[in-house]
Each structure stands twice: as C-alpha cells, then as structure tokens.
PyMOL Python script that loads the backbone (N, CA, C, O; Angstrom):
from pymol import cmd

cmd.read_pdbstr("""\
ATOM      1  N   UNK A   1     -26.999  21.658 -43.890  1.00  0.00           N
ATOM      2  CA  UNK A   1     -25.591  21.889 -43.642  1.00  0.00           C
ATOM      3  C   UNK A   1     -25.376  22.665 -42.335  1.00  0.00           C
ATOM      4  O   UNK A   1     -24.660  22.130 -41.489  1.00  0.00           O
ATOM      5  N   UNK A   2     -25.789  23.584 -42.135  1.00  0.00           N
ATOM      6  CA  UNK A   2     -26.185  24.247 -41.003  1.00  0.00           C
ATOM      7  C   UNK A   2     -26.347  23.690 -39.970  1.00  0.00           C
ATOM      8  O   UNK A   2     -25.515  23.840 -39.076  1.00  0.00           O
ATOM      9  N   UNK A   3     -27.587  22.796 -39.772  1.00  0.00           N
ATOM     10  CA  UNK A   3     -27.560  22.071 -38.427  1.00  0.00           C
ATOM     11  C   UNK A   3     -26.404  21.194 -38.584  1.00  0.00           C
ATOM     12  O   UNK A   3     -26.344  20.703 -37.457  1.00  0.00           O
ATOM     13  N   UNK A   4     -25.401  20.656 -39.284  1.00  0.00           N
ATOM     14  CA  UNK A   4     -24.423  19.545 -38.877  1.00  0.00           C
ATOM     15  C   UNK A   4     -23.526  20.454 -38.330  1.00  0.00           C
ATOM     16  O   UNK A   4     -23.216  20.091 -37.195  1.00  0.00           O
ATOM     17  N   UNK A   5     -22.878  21.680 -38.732  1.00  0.00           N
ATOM     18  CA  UNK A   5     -22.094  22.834 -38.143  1.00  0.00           C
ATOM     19  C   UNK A   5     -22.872  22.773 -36.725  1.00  0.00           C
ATOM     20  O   UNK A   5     -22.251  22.323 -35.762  1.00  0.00           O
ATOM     21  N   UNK A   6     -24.246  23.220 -36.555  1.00  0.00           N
ATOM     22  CA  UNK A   6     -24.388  23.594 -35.134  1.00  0.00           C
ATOM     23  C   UNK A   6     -24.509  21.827 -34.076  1.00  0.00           C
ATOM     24  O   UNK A   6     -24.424  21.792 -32.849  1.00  0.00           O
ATOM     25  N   UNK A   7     -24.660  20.899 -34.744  1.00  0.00           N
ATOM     26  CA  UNK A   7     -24.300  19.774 -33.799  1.00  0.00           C
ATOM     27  C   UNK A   7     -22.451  19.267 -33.584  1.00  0.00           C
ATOM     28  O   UNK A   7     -21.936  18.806 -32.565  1.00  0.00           O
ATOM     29  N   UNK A   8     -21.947  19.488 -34.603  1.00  0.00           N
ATOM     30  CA  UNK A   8     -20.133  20.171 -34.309  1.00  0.00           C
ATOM     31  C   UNK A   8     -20.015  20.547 -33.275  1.00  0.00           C
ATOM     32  O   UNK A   8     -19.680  20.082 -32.186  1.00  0.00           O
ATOM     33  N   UNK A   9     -20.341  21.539 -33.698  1.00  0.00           N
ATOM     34  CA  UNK A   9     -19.630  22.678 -32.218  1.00  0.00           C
ATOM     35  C   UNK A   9     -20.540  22.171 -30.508  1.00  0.00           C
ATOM     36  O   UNK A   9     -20.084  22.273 -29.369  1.00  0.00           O
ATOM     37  N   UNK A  10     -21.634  21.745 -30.862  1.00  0.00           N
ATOM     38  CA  UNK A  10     -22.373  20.913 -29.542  1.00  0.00           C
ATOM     39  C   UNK A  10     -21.594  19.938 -28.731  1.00  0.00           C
ATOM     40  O   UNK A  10     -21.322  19.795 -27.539  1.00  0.00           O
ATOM     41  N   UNK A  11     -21.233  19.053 -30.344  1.00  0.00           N
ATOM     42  CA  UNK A  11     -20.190  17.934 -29.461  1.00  0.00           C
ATOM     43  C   UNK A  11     -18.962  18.455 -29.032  1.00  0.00           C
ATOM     44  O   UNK A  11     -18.696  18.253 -27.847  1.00  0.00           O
ATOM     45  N   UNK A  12     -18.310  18.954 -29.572  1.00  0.00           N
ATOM     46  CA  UNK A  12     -17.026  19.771 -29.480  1.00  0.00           C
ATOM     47  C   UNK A  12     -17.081  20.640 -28.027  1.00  0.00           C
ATOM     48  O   UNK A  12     -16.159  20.625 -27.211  1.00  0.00           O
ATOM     49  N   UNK A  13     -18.064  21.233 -27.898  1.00  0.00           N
ATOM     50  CA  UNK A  13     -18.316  21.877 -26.145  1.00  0.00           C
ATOM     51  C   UNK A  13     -18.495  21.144 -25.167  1.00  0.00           C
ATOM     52  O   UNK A  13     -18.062  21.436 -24.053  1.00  0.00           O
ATOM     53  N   UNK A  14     -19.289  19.864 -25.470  1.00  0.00           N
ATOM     54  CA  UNK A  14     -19.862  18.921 -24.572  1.00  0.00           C
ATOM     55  C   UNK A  14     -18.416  18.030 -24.378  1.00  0.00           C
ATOM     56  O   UNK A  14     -18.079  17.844 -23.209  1.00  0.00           O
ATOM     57  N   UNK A  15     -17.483  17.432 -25.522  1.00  0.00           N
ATOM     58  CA  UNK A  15     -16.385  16.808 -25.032  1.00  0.00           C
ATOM     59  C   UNK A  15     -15.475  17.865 -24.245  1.00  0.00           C
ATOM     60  O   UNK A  15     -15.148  17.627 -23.082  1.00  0.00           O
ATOM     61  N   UNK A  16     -15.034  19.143 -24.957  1.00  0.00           N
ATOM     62  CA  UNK A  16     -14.006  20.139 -23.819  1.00  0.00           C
ATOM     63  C   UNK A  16     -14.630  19.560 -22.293  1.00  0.00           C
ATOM     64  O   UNK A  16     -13.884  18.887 -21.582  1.00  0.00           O
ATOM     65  N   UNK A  17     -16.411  19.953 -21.736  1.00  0.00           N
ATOM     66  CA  UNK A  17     -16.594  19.931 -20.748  1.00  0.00           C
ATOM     67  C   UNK A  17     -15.921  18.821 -19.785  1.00  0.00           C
ATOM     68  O   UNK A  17     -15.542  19.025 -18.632  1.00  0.00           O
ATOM     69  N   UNK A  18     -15.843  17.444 -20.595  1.00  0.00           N
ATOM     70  CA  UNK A  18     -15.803  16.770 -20.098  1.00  0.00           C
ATOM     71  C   UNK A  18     -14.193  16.563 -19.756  1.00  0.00           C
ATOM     72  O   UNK A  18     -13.939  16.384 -18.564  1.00  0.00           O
ATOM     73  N   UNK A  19     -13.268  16.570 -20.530  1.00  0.00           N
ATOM     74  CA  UNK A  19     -11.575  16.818 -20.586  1.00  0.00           C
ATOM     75  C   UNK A  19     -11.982  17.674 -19.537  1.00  0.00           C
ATOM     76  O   UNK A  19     -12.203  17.055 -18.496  1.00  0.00           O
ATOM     77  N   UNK A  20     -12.161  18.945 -19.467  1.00  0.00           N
ATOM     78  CA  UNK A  20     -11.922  19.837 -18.411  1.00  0.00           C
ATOM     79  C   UNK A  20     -12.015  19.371 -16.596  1.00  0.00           C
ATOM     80  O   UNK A  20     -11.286  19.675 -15.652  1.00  0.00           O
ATOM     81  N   UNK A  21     -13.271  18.508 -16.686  1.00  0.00           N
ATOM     82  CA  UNK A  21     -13.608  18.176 -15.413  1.00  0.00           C
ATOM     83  C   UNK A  21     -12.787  16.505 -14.722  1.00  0.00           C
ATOM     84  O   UNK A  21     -12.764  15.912 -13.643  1.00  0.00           O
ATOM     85  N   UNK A  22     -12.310  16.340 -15.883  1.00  0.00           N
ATOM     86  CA  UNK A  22     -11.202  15.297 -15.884  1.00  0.00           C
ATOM     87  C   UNK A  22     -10.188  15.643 -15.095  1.00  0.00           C
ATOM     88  O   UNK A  22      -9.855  15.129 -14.027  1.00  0.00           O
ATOM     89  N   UNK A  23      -9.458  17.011 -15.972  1.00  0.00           N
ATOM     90  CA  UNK A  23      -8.279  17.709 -15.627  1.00  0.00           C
ATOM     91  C   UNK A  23      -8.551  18.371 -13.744  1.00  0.00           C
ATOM     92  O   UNK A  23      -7.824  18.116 -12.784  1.00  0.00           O
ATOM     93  N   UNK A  24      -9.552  19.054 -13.751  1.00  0.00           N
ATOM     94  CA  UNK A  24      -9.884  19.540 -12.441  1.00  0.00           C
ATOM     95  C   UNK A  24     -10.047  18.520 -11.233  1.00  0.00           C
ATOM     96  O   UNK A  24     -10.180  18.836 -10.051  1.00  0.00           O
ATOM     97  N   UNK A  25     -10.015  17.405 -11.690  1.00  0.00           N
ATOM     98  CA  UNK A  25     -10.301  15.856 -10.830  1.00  0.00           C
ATOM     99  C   UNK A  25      -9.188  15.661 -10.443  1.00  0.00           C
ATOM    100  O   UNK A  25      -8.932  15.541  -9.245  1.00  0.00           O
ATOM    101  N   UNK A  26      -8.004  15.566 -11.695  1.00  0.00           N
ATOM    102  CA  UNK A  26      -6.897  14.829 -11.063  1.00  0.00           C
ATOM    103  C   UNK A  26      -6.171  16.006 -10.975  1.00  0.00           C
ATOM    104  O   UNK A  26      -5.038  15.531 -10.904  1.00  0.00           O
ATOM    105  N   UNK A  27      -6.011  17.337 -10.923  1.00  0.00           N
ATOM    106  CA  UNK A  27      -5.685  18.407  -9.799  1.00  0.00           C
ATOM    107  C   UNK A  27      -5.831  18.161  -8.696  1.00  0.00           C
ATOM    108  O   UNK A  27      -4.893  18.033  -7.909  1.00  0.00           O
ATOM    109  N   UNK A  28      -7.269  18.018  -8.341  1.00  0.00           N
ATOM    110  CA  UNK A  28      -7.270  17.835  -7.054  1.00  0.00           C
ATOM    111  C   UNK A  28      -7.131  16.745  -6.278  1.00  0.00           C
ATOM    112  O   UNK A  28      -7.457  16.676  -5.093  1.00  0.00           O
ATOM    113  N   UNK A  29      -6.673  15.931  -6.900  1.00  0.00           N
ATOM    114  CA  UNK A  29      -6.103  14.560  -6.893  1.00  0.00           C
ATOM    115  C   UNK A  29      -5.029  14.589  -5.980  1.00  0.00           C
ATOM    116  O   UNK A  29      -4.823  14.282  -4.806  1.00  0.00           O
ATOM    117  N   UNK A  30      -4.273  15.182  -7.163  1.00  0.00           N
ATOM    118  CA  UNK A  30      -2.706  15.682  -6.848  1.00  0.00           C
ATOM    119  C   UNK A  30      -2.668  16.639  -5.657  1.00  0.00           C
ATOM    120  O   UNK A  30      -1.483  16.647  -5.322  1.00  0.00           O
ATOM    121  N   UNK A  31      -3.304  17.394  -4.900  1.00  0.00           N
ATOM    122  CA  UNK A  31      -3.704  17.954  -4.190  1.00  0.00           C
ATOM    123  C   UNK A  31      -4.044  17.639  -2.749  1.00  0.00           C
ATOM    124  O   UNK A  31      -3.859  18.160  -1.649  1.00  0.00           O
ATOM    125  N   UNK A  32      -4.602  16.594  -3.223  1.00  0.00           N
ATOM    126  CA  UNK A  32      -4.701  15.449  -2.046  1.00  0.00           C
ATOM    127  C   UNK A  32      -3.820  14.589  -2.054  1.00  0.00           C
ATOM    128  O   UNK A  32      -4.365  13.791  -1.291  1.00  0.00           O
ATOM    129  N   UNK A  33      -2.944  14.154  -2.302  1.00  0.00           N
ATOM    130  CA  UNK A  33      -1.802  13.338  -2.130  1.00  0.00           C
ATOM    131  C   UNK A  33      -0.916  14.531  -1.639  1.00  0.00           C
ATOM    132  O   UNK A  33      -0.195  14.060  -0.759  1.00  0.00           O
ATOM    133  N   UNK A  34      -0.702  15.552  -1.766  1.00  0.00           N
ATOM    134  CA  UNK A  34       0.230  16.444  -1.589  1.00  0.00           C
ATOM    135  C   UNK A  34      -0.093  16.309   0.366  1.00  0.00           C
ATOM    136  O   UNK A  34       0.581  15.894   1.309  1.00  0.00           O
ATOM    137  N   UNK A  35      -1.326  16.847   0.238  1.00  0.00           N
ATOM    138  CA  UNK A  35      -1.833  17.165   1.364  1.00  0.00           C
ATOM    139  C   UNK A  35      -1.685  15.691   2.738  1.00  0.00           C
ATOM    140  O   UNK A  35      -1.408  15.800   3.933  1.00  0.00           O
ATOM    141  N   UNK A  36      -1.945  14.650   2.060  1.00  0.00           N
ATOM    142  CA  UNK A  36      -1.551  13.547   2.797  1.00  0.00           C
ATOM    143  C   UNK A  36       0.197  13.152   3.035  1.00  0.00           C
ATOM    144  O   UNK A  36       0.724  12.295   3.745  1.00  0.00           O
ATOM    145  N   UNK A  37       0.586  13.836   2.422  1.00  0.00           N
ATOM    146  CA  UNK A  37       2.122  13.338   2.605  1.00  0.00           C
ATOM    147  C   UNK A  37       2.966  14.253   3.497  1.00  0.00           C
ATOM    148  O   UNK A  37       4.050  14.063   4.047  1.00  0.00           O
ATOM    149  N   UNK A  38       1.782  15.758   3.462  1.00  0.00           N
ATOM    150  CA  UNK A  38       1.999  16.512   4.465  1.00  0.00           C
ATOM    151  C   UNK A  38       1.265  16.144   6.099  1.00  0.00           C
ATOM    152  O   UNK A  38       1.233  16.973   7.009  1.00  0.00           O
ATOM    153  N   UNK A  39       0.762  14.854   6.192  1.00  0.00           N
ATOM    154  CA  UNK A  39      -0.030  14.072   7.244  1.00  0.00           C
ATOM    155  C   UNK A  39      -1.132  15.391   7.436  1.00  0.00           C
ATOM    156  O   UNK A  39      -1.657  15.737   8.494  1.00  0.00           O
ATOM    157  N   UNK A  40      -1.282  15.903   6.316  1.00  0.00           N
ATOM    158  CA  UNK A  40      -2.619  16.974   6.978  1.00  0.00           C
ATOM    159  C   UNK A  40      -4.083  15.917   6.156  1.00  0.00           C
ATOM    160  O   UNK A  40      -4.641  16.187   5.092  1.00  0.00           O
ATOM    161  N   UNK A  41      -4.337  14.887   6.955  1.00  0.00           N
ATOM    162  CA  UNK A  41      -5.403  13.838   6.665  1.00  0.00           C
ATOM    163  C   UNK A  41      -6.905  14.411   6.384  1.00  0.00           C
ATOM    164  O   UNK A  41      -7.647  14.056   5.467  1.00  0.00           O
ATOM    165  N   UNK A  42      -7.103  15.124   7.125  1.00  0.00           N
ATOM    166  CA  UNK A  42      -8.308  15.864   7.459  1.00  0.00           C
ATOM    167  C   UNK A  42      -8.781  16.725   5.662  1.00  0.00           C
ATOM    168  O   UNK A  42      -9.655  16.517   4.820  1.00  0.00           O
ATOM    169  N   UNK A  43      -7.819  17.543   5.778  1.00  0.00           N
ATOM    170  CA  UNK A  43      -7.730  18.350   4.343  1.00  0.00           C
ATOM    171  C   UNK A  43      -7.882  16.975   3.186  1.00  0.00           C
ATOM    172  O   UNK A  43      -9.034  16.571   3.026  1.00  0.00           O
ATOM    173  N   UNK A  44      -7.247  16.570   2.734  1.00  0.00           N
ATOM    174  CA  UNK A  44      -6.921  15.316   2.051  1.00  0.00           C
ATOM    175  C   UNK A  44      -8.176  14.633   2.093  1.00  0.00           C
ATOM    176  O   UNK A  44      -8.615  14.321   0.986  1.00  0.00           O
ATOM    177  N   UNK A  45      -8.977  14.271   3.251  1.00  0.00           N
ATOM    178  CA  UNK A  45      -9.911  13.745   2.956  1.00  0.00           C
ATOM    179  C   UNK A  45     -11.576  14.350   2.833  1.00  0.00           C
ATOM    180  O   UNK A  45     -12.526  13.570   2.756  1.00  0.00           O
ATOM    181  N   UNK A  46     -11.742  15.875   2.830  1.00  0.00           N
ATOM    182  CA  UNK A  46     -11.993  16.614   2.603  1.00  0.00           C
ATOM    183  C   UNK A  46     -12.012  16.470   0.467  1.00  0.00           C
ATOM    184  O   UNK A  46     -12.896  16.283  -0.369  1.00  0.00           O
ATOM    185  N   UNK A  47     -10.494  16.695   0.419  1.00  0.00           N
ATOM    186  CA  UNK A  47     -10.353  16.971  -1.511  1.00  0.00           C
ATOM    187  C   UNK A  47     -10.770  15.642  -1.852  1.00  0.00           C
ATOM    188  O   UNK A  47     -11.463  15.692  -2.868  1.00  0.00           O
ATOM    189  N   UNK A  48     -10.599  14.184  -1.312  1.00  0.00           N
ATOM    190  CA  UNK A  48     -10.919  12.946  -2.100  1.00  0.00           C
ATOM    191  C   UNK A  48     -12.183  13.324  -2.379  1.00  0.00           C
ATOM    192  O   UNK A  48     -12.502  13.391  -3.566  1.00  0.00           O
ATOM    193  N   UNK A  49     -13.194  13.658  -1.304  1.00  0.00           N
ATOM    194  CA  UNK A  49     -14.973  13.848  -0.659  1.00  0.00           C
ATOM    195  C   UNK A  49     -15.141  14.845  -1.914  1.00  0.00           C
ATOM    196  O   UNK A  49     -16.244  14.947  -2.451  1.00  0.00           O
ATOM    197  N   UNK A  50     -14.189  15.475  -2.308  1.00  0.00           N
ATOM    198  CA  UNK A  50     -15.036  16.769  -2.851  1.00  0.00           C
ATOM    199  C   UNK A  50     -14.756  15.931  -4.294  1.00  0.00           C
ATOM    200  O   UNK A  50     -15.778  16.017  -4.975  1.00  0.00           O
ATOM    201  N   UNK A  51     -13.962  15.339  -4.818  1.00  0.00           N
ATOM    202  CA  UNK A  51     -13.947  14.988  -6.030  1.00  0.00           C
ATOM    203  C   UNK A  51     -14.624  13.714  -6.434  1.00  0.00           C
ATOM    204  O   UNK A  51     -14.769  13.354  -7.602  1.00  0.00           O
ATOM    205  N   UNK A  52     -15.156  12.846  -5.023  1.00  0.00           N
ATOM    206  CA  UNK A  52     -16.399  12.020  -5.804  1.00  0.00           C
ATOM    207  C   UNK A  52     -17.997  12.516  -5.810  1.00  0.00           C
ATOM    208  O   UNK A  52     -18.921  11.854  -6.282  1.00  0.00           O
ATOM    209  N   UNK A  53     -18.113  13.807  -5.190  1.00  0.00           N
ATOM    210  CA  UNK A  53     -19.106  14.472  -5.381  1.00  0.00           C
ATOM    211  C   UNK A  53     -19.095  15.337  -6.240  1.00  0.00           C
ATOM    212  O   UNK A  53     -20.198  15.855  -6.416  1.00  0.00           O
ATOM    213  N   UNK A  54     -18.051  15.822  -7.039  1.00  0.00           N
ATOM    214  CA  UNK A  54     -18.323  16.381  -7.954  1.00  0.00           C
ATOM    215  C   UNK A  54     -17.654  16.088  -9.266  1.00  0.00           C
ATOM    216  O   UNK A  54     -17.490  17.128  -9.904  1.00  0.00           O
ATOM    217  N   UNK A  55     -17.277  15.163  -9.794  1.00  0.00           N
ATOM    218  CA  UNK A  55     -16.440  14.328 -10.301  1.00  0.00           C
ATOM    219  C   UNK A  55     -16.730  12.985 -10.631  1.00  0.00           C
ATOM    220  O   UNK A  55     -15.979  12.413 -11.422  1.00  0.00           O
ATOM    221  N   UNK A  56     -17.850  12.298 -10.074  1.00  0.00           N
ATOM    222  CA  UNK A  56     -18.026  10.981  -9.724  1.00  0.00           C
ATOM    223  C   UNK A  56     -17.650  10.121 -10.946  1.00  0.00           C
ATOM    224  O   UNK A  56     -17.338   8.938 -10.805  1.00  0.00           O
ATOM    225  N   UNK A  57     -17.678  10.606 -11.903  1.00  0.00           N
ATOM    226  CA  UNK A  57     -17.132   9.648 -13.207  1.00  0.00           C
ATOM    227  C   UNK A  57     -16.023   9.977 -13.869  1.00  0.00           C
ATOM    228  O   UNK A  57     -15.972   9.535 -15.017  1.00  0.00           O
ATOM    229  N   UNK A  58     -14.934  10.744 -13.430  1.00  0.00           N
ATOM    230  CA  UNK A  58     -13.687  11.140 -13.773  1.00  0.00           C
ATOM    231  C   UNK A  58     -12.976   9.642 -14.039  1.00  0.00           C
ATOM    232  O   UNK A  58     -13.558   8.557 -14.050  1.00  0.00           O
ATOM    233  N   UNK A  59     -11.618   9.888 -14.239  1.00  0.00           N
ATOM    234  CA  UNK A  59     -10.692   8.938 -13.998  1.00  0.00           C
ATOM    235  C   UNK A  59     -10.222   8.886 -12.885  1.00  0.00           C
ATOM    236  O   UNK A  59      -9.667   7.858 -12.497  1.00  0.00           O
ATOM    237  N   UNK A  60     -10.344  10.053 -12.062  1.00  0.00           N
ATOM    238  CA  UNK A  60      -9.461  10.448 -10.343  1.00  0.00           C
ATOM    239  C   UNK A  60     -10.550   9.496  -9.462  1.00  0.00           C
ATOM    240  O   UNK A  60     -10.245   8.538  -8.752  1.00  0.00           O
ATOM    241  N   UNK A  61     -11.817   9.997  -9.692  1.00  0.00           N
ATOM    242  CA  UNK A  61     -13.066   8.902  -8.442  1.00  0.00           C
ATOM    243  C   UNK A  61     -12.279   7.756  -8.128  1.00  0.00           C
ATOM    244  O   UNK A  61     -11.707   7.651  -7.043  1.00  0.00           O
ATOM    245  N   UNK A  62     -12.218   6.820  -9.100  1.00  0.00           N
ATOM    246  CA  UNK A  62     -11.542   5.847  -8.440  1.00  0.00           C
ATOM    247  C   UNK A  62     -10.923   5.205  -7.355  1.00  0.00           C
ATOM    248  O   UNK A  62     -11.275   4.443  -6.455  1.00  0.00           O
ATOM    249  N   UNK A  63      -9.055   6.194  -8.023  1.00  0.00           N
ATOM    250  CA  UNK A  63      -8.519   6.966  -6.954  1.00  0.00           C
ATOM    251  C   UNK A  63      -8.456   7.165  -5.414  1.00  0.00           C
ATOM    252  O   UNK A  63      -7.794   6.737  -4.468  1.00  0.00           O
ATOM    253  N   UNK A  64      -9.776   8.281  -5.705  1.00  0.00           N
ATOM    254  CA  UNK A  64      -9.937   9.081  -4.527  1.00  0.00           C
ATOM    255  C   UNK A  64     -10.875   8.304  -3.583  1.00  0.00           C
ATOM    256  O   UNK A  64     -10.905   8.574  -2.382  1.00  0.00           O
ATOM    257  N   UNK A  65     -11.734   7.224  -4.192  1.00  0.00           N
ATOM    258  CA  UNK A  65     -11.824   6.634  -3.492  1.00  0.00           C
ATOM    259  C   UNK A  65     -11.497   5.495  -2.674  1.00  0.00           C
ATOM    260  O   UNK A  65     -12.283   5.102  -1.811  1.00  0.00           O
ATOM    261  N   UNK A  66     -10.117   4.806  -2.941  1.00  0.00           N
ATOM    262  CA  UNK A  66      -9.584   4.021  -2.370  1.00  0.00           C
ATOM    263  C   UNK A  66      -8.694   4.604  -1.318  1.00  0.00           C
ATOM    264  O   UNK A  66      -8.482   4.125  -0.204  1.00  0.00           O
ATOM    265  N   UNK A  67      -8.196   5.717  -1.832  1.00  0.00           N
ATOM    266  CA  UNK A  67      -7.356   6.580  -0.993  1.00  0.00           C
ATOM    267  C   UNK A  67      -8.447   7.513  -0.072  1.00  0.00           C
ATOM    268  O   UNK A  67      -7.751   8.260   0.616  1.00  0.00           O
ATOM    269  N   UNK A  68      -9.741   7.728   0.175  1.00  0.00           N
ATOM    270  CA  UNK A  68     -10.298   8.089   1.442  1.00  0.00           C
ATOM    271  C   UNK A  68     -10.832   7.060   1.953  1.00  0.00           C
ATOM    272  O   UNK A  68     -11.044   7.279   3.145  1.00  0.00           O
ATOM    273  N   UNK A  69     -11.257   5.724   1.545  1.00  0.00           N
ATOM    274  CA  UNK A  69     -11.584   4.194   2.347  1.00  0.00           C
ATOM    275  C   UNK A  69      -9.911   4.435   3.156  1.00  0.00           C
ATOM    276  O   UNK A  69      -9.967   4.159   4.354  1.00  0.00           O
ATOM    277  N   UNK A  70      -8.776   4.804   2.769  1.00  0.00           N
ATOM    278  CA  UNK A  70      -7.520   3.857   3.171  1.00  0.00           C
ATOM    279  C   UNK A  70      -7.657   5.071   4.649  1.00  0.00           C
ATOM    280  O   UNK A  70      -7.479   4.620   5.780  1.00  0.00           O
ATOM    281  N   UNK A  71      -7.867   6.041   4.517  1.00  0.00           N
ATOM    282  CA  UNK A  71      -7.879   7.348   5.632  1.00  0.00           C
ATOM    283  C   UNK A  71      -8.617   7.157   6.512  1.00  0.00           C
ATOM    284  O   UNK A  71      -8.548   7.579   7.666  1.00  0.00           O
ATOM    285  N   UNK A  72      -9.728   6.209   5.822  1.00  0.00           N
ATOM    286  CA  UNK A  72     -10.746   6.356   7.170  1.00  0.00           C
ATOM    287  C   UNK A  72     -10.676   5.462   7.955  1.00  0.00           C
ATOM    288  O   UNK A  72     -11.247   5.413   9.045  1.00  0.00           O
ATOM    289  N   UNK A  73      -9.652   4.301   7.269  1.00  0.00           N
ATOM    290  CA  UNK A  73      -9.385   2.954   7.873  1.00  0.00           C
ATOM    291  C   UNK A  73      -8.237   3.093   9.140  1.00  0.00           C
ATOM    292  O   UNK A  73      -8.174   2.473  10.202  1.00  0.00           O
ATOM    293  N   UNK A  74      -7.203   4.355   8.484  1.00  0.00           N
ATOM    294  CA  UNK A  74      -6.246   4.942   9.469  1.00  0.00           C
ATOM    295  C   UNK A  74      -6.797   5.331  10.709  1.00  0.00           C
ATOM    296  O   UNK A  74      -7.678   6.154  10.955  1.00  0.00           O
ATOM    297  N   UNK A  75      -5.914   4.365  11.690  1.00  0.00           N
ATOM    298  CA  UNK A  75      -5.783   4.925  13.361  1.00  0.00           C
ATOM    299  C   UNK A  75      -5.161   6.298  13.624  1.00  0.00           C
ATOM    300  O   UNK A  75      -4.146   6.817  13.161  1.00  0.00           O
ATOM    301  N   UNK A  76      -6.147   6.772  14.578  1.00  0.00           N
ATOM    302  CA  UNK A  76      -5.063   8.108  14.577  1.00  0.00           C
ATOM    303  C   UNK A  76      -3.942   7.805  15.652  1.00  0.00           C
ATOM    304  O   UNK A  76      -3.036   8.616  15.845  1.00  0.00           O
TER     305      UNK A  76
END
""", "prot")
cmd.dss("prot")
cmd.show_as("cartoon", "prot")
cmd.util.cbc("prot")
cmd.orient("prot")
C-alpha cells in the first residue's frame, strides 16, 4: 500500500513538472509576440531561441518555431 502512495505522489510531481514548463513556454511565448509587435525583433528572437531550447516539447515550440523561421526570413 505504501509503495502505491509513494508512486502517487511521483506521478503527481512528475505531471505538475510538466503543466508548469508548459505554462512557462507559453509565457514566454506571449512575451515574444509582445516583444515583436513592439518591432524589438532581436529580443523576440532571442525568447522564441530560448523556448525551443528549453522547452523543446511544450505546446509553445511549435509556435516559436515558425515565428523565429518567419524573423529570420525578415529583411531588415
């Protein structure tokens, strides 16, 4: 009984982790769109960079990566 309590709370920490780094993805998501609409490109593509390196399997990667292909495709 014991070990099913301590594999509970295992999964239960291991899913929060994962919601959490979800949530911190598409923050900085939002962050970067903010930042691009302020034409500050540089920053913006900076937050996409940082959220498929640390993030790479979020729901935001995606995202962030079509929207830093579209930046880098931009003429200055």
């Amino acid at each position: 009984m014991k070990i099913r309590i301590v594999i509970a709370l295992l999964a239960t920490v291991m899913l929060a982790g994962c919601t959490s780094g979800d949530k911190k993805a598409a923050e900085l998501l939002d962050t970067a769109g903010f930042e691009e609409k302020q034409n500050n490109f540089e920053h913006a593509a900076k937050l996409y960079d940082e959220i498929l390196k640390k993030y790479p399997d979020s729901l935001a990667a995606k995202d962030a990566a079509t929207r830093l292909g579209a930046l880098k495709d931009r003429k200055p």
